[in-house]
C-alpha positions, 0 to 999 in steps of 0.5 A, a space after each residue: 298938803 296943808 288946807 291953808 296953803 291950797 285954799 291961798 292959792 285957789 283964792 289967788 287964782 280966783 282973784 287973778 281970774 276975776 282981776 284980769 278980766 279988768 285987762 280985757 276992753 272990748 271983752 275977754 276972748 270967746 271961751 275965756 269965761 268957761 276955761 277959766 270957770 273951770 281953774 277956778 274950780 278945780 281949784 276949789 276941789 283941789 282944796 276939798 279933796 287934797 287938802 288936810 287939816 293940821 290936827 296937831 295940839 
């Protein structure tokens, strides 16, 4: 897949993640940092190890 298209999506969902903790008021559910800790970055792999580079001149 292209990099830039998985890099947009894991800054979107990094974003989302971050964003949504504004929702919360009395403070995000028991385990809802550490879960979404772990999209986050698995987010960012994604982007390391399927992303490919458009090398076309």
């Amino acid at each position: 897949m292209d990099r830039k298209y998985l890099a947009f999506t894991a800054l979107a969902i990094t974003l989302l993640y971050g964003a949504s903790f504004a929702l919360f008021d009395g403070g995000a559910p028991k385990g809802y940092a550490a879960i979404g800790g772990v999209v986050v970055a698995l987010a960012w792999v994604a982007v390391g190890v399927f992303g490919r580079d458009d090398h076309r001149a």
